[in-house]
C-alpha positions as CSV (number, residue, x, y, z in Angstrom):
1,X,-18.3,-90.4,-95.0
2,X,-19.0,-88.5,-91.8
3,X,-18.6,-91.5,-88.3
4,X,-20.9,-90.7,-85.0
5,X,-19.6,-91.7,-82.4
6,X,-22.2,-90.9,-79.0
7,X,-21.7,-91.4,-75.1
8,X,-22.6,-89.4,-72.2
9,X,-20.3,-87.2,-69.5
10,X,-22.2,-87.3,-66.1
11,X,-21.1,-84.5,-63.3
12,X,-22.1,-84.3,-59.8
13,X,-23.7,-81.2,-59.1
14,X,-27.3,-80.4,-58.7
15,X,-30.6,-81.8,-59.8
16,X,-30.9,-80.7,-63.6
17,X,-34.5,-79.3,-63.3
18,X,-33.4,-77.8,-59.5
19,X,-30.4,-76.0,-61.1
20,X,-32.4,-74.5,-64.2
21,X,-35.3,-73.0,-61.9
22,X,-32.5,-71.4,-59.7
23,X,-30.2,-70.1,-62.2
24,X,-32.6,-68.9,-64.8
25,X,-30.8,-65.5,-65.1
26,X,-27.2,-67.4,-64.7
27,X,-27.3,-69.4,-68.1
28,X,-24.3,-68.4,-70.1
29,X,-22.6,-67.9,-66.8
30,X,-23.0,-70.8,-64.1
31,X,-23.6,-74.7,-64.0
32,X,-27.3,-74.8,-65.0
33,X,-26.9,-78.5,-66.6
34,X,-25.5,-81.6,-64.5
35,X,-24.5,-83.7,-67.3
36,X,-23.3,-83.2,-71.0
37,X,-23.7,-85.5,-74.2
38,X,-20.4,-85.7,-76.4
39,X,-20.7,-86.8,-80.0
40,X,-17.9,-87.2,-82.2
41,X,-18.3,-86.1,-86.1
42,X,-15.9,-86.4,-88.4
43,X,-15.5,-83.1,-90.2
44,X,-12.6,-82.6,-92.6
45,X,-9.4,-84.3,-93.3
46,X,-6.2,-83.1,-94.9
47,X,-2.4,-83.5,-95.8
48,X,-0.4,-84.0,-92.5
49,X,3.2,-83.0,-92.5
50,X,4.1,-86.6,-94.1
51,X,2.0,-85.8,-97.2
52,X,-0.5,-88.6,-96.1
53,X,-4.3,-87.8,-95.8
54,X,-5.5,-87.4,-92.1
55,X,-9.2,-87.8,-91.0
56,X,-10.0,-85.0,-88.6
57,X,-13.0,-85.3,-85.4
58,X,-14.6,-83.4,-83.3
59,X,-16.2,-84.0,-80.2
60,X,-19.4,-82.1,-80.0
61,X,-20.8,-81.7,-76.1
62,X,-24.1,-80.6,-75.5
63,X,-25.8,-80.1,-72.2
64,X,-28.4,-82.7,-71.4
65,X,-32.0,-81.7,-71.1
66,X,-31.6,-78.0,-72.6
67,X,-34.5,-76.9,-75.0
68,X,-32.6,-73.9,-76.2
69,X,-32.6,-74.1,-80.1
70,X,-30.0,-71.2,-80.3
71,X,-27.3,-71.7,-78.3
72,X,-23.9,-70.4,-79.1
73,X,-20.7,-72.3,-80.2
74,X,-17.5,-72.3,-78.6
75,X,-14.6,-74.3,-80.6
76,X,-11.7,-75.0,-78.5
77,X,-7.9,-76.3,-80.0
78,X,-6.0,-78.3,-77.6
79,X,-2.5,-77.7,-76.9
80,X,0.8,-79.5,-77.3
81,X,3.7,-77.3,-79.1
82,X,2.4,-78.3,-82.4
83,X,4.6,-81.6,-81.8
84,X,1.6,-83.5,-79.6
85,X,-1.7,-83.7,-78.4
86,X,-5.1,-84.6,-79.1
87,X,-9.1,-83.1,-78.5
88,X,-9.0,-85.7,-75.3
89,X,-6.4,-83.9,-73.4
90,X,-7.9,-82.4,-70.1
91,X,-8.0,-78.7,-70.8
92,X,-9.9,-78.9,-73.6
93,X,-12.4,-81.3,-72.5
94,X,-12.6,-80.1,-68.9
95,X,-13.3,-76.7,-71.1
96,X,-15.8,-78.3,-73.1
97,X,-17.8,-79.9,-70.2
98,X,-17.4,-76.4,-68.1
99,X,-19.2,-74.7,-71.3
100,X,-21.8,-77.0,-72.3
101,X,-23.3,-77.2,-68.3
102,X,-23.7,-73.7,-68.3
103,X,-25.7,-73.9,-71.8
104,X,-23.3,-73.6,-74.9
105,X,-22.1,-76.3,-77.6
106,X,-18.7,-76.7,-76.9
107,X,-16.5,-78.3,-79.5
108,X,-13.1,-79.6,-79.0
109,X,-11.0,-80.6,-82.6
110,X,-8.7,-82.7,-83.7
111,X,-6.1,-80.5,-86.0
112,X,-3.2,-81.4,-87.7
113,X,0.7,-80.5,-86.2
114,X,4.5,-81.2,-86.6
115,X,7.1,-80.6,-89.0
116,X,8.2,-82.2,-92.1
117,X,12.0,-80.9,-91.3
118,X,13.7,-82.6,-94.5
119,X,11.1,-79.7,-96.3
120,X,12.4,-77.1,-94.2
121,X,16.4,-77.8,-94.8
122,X,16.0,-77.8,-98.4
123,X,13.1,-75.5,-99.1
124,X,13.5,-73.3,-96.7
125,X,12.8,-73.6,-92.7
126,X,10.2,-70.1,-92.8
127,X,7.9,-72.2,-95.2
128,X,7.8,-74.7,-93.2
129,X,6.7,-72.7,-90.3
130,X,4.1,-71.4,-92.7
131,X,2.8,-74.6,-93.6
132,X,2.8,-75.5,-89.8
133,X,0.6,-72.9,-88.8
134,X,-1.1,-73.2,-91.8
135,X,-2.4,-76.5,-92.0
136,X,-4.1,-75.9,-87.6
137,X,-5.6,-72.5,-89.2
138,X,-7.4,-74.4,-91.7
139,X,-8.8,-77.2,-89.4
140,X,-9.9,-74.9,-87.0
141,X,-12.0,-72.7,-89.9
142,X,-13.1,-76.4,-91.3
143,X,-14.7,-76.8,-87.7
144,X,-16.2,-73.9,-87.9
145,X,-18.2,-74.2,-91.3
146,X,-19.1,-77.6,-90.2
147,X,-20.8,-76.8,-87.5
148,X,-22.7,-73.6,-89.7
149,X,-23.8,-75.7,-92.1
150,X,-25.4,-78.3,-89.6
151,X,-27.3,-75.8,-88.7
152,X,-27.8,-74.0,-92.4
153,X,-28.7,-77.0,-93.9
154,X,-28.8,-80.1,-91.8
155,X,-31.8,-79.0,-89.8
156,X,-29.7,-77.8,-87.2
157,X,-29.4,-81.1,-85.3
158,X,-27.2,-79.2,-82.4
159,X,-29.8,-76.5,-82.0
160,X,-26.9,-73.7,-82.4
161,X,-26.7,-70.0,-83.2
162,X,-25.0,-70.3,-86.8
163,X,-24.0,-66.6,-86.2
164,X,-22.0,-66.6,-82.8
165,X,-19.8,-68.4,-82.6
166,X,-16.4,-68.0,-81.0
167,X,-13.2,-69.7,-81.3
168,X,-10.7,-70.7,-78.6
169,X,-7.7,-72.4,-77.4
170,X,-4.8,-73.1,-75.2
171,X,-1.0,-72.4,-75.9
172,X,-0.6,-73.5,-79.4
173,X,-4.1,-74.1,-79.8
174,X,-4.3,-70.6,-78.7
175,X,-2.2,-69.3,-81.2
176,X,-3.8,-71.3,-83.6
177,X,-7.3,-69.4,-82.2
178,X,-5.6,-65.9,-82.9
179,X,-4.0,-66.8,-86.2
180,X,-7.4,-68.1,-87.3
181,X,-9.4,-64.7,-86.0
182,X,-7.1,-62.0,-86.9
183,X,-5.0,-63.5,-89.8
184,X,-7.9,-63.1,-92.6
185,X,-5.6,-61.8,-95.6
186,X,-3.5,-63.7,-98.2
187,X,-0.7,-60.7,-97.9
188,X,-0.5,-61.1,-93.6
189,X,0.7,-64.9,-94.2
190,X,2.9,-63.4,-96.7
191,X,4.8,-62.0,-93.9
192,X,6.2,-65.5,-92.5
193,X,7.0,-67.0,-96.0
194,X,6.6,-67.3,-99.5
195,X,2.4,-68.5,-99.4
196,X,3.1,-70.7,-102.6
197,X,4.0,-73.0,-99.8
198,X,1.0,-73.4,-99.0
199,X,-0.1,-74.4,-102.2
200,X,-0.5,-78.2,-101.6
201,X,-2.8,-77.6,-98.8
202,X,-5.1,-75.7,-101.6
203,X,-3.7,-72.0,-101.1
204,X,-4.7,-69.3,-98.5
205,X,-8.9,-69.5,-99.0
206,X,-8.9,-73.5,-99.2
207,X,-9.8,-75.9,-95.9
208,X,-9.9,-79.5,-94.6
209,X,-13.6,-79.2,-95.1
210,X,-14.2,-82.5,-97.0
211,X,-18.3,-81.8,-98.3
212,X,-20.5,-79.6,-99.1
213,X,-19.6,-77.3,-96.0
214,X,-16.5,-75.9,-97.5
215,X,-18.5,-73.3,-99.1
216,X,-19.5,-72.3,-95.5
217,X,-18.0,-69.3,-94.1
218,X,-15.9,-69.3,-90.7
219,X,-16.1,-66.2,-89.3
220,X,-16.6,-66.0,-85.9
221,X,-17.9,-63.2,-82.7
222,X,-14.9,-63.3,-80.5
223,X,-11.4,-65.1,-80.1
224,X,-10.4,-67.0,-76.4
225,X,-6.4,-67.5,-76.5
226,X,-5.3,-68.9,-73.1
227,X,-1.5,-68.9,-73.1
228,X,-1.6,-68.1,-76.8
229,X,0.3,-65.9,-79.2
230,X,0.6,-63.9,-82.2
231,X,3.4,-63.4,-85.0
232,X,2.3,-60.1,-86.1
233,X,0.1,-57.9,-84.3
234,X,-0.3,-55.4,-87.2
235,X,-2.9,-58.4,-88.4
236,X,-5.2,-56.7,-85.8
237,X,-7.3,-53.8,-87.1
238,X,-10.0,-51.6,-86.0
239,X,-13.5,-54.0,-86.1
240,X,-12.0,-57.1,-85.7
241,X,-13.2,-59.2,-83.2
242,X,-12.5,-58.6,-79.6
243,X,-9.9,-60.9,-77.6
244,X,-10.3,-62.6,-74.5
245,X,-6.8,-63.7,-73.3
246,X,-4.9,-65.4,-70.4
247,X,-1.8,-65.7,-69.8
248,X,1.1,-66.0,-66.7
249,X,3.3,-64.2,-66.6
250,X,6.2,-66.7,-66.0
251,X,5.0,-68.4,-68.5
252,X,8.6,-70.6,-69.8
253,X,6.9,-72.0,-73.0
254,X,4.9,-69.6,-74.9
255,X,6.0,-65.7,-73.9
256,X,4.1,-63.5,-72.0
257,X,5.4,-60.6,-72.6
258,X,8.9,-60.5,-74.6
259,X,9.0,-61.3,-78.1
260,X,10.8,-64.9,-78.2
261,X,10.6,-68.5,-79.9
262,X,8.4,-71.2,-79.4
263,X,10.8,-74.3,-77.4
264,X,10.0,-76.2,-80.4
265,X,10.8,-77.1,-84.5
266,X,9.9,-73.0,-84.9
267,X,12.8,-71.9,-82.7
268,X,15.1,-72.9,-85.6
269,X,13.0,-71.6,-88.1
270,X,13.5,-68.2,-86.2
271,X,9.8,-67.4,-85.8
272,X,8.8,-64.8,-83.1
273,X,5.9,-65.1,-81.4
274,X,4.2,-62.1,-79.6
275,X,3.0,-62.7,-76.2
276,X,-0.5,-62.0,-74.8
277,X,0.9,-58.6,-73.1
278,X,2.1,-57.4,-76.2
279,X,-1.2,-58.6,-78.2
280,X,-3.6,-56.8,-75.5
281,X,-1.7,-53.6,-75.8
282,X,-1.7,-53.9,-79.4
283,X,-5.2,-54.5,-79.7
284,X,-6.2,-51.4,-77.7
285,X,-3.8,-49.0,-79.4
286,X,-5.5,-50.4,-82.8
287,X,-9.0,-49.8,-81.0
288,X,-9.7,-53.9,-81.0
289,X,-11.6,-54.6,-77.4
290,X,-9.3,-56.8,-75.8
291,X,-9.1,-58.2,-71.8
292,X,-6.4,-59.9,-70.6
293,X,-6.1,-61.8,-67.4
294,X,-2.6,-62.0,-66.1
295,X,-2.1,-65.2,-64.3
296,X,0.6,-63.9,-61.6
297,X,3.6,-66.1,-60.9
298,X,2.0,-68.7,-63.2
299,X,4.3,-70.4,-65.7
300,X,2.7,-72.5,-68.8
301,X,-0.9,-74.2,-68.3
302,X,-0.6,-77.6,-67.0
303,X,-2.7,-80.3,-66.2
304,X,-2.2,-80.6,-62.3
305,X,-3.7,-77.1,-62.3
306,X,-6.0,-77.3,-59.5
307,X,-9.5,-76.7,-60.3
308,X,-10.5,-73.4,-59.1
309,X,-7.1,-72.4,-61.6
310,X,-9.3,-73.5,-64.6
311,X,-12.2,-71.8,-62.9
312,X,-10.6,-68.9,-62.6
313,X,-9.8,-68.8,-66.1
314,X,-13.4,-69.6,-67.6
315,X,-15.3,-66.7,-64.7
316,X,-13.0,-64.1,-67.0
317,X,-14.3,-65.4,-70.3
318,X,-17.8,-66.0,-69.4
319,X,-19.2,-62.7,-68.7
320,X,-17.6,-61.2,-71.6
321,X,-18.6,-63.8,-74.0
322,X,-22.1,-62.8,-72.8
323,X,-21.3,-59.6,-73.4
324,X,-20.7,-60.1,-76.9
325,X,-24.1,-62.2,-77.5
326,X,-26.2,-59.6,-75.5
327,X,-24.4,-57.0,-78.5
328,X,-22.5,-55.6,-75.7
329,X,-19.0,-54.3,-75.3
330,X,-16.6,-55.6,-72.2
331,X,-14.5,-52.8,-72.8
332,X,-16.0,-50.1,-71.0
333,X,-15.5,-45.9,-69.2
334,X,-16.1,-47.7,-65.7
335,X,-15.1,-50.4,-63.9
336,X,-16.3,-52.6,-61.3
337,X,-14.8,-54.3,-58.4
338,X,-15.7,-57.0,-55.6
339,X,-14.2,-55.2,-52.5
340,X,-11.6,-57.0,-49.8
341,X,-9.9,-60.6,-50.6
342,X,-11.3,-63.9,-50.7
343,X,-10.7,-65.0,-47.3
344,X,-13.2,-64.4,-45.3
345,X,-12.4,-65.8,-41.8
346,X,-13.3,-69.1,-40.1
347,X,-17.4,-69.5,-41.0
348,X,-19.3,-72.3,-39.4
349,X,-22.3,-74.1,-41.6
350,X,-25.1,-72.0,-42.1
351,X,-23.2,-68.7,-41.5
352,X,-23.5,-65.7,-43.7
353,X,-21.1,-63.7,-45.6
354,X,-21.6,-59.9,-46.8
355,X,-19.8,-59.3,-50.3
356,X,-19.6,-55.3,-51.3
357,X,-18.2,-53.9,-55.0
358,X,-17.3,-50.2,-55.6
359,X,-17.7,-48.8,-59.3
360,X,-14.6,-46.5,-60.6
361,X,-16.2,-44.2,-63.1
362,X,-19.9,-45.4,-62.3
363,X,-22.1,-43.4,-65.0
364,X,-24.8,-43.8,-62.6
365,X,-27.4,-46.2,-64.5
366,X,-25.4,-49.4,-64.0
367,X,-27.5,-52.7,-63.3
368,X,-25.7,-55.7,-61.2
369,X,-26.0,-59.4,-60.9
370,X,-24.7,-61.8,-59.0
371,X,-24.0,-65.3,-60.3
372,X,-22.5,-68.5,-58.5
373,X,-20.2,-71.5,-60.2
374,X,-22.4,-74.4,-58.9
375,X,-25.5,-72.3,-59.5
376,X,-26.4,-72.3,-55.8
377,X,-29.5,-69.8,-56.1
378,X,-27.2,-66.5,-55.6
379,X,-28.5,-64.0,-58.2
380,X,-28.9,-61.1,-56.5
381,X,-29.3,-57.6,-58.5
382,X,-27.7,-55.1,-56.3
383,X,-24.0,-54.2,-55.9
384,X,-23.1,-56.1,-52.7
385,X,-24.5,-59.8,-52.0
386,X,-25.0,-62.2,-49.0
387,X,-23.8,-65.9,-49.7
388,X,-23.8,-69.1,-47.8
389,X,-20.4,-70.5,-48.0
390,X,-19.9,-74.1,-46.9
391,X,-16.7,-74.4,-45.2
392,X,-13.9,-76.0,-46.3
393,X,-14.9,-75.3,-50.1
394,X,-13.7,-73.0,-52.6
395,X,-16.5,-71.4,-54.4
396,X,-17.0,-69.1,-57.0
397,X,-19.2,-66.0,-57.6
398,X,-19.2,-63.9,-60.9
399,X,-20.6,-60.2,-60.6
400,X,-21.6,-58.2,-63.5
401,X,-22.6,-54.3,-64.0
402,X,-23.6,-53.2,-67.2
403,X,-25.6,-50.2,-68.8
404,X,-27.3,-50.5,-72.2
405,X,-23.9,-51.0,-74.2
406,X,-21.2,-52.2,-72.3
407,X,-20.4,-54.7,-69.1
408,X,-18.0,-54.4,-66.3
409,X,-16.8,-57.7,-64.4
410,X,-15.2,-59.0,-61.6
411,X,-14.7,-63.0,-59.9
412,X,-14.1,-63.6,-56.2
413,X,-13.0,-67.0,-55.2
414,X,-14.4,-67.3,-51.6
415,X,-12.2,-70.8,-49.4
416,X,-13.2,-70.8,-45.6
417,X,-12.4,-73.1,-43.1
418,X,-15.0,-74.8,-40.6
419,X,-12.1,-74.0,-37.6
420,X,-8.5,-73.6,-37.5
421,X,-6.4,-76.0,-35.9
422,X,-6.7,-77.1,-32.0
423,X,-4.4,-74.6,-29.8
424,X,-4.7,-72.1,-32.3
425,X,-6.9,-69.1,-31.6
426,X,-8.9,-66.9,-34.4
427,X,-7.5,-63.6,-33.9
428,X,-7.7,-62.7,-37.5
429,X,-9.7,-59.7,-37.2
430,X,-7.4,-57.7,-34.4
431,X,-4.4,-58.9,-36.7
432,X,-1.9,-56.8,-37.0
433,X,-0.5,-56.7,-40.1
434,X,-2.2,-57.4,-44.0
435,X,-2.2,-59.5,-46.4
436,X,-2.0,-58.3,-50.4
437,X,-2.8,-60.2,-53.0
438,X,-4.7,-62.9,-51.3
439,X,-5.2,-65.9,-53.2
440,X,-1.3,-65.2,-54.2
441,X,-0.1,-67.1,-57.0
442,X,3.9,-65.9,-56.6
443,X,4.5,-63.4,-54.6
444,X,2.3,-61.3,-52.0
445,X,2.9,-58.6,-49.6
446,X,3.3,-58.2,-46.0
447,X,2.7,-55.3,-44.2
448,X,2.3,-54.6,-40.3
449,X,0.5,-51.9,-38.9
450,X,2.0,-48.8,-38.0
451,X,2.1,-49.3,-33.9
452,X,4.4,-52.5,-34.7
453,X,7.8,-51.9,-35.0
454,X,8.7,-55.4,-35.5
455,X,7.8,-59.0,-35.4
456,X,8.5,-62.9,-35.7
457,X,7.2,-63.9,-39.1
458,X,6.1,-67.7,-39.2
459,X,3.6,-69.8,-41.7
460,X,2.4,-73.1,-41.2
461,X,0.1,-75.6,-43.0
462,X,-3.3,-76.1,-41.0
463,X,-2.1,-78.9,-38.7
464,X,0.7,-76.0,-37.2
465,X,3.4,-78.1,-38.9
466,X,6.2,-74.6,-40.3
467,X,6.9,-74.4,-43.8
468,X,8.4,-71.4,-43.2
469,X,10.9,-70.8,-40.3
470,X,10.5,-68.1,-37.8
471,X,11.8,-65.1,-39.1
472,X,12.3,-61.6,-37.9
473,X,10.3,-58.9,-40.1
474,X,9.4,-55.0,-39.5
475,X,7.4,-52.6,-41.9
476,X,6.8,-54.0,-45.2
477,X,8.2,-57.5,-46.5
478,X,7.7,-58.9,-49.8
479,X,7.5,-62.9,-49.4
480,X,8.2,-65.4,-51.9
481,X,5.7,-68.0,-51.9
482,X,6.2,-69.7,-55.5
483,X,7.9,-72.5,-53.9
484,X,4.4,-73.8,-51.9
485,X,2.2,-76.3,-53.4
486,X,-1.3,-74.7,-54.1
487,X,-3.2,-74.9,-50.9
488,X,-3.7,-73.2,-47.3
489,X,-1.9,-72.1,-45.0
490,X,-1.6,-70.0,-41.9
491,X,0.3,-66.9,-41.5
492,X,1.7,-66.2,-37.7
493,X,2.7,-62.6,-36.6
494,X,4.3,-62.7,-33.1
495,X,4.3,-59.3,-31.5
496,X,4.8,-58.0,-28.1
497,X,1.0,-56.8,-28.1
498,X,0.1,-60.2,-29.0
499,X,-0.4,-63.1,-32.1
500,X,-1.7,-62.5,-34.5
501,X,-2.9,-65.2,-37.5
502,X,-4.3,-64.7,-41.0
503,X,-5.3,-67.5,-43.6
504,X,-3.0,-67.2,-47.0
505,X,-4.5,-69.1,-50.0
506,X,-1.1,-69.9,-52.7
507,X,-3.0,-70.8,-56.2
């Protein structure tokens, strides 16, 4: 018997009818809805490591006031090591709420995890791992036909697009994401273990779909693994879905780049995962469109992430997503790029900033458009843009260029300050020396001008109190700034031909 269970998120942002009028051509993109409804459907149950049957939900979040009968799906896994978690923890339902105000369903599951060990030591500890893996894989695909036969034969009470859908998670519900997009053979699970362990779970083509919608299919448009991974990339093959990924690459938990072992059950059961790198350059040599956004300096996805981290992520997937319903390709012969950093300088309210992009390869007959986060009425259609920045805000804009098959992205973050600190003066523009990257998330580089031959190095926090003592520096210093707490903070070259100070964002 499928539960309902309804009750309402409210955001603050803009008026619901202001934003849609504003952001008509940002949908997909930006924050067009205020609030979100969440309803929570019960839509399979299954076996749990224990052998006792476990009712699985979803919550299904909707924006409020949309009269889009269409819209398309995303179906998000939480994380948690397969040892933990739920569909309440905060990356999957600030992920939820982020996708359904800017138009989609999003759908965060429940799936089942853990290990039955005393299995593993005396059947084997690789079928156990299979049977781990297994049993998310099948929830996740049980989602999926749920929410295509709603809309294939229960009038469509979510008003979705039965055909795009796309499934997604974080760390090992990212794994769980990739397993269930690319691992669509009998033979490929063959490769971690003998699959007649499986065999209580109903074998390879069997869900937790408990009705009529087990006969639904769960194929889905495009895979979102954020801090995921993979066992075996040869599961990949030309026309498969394309991949969306993010990862850091510091990442202590779930590799980035080397092949190693989950810190969990799975490490003694020797099973290697495959980090995003190695997924992304395995997609592309096997002609599967992949992206990956390299979080620099960033270790495992955590919940005191600050916001505009999480934002970060999503302005990557967006526009590609988009890309794949407009029958588009993100992986493209050119390339496009918002020029200079994300600090700006010191703006005061009402001020206006310039944004420019160049195109690397531009064929000529590219199209732009300009979107903002909070849907702020910035939708220009030319390369560059002029936006009002409030200061002391971070705030996002998304630009796309595209021709009739494929789109080309970038995100700028823009944080200004109203003023910097009393006693201080702006001299940002005559500085002497550069910044690069900037937000810097690990490390960034320093590099002073060629007339300076040397200087005293000092950075502050916006009150002038040092965090990092004078120093002497000359030429070009790499600086270490993994060890500051996300935030702002002021950068002081002292020079014989004067001071010289530049804003430094650490993310």
């Amino acid at each position: 018997m499928k539960q309902l269970i309804c009750y309402l998120v409210v955001g603050v942002c803009f008026a619901v009818s202001a934003q849609a009028q504003q952001c008509e051509d940002c949908r997909y993109l930006s924050d067009v809805f205020d609030s979100v409804s969440v309803t929570a459907v019960q839509f399979g149950e299954g076996l749990n490591y224990q052998g006792n049957n476990q009712q699985l939900f979803m919550d299904i979040y909707e924006p409020v006031g949309d009269t889009v009968t269409n819209r398309p799906v995303l179906i998000f896994a939480f994380g948690g090591g397969f040892i933990q978690g739920d569909r309440f923890e905060l990356h999957a339902t600030k992920t939820c709420e982020r996708f359904a105000r800017a138009g989609y369903v999003a759908v965060s599951i429940d799936y089942r995890y853990n290990f039955d060990i005393p299995y593993g030591l005396l059947n084997g500890l690789d079928k156990e791992a299979i049977r781990v893996f297994f049993r998310a894989v099948q929830d996740m695909r049980a989602s999926i036909q749920y929410m295509k036969y709603s809309a294939d034969s229960l009038g469509n009470p979510y008003n979705i697009n039965r055909d795009m859908v796309f499934n997604a998670g974080a760390s090992s519900g990212g794994i769980t994401a990739l397993l269930s997009a690319y691992g669509d053979k009998a033979n490929e699970w063959g490769q971690i273990a003998d699959t007649s362990a499986i065999g209580i779970y109903g074998g390879y083509n069997a869900t937790s779909a408990n009705g009529p919608h087990a006969a639904s299919d769960w194929e889905t448009v495009g895979v979102i693994s954020i801090a995921g991974a993979m066992l075996y990339t040869d599961w990949m093959e030309q026309g498969d879905i394309p991949a969306i990924l993010a990862h850091g690459d510091d990442d202590q938990t779930v590799p980035y780049k080397d092949e190693a072992t989950l810190n969990t059950f799975l490490n003694f059961a020797q099973v290697q995962l495959l980090g995003s790198y190695i997924v992304d350059t395995a997609a592309q040599n096997r002609g599967v469109c992949s992206h990956l956004y390299t979080m620099v300096g960033e270790d495992h996805p955590r919940n005191s992430w600050p916001d505009y981290f999480f934002q970060s992520i999503y302005a990557r997937m967006l526009p590609r997503m988009k890309a794949i319903m407009d029958g588009k390709t993100f992986c493209c012969g050119f390339e496009v790029a918002i020029d200079g950093d994300s600090i700006q300088g010191v703006l005061n309210p009402g001020d206006e900033l310039t944004v420019t992009s160049t195109t690397v390869n531009d064929p000529g007959n590219l199209s732009y458009h300009w979107c903002s986060y909070t849907c702020d009425g910035t939708n220009a259609t030319t390369s560059g843009t002029t936006v009002y920045p409030e200061p002391d805000t971070v705030q996002y804009y998304i630009l796309t260029a595209e021709d009739a098959q494929c789109v080309s992205t970038d995100y700028m973050a823009v944080k200004v300050v109203d003023s910097l600190p009393s006693g201080l003066t702006d001299v940002a523009a005559n500085a002497h020396f550069s910044l690069y990257p900037n937000p810097a998330n690990g490390q960034v580089f320093l590099t002073l001008d060629a007339h300076v031959a040397e200087a005293q190095l000092l950075i502050t926090d916006l009150a002038g109190k040092a965090i990092v003592p004078e120093q002497s520096i000359s030429g070009k210093q790499l600086l270490n700034v993994s060890g500051l707490a996300p935030g702002m903070y002021l950068v002081h070259i002292i020079t014989e031909q004067g001071n010289s100070i530049e804003r430094l964002v650490v993310e």
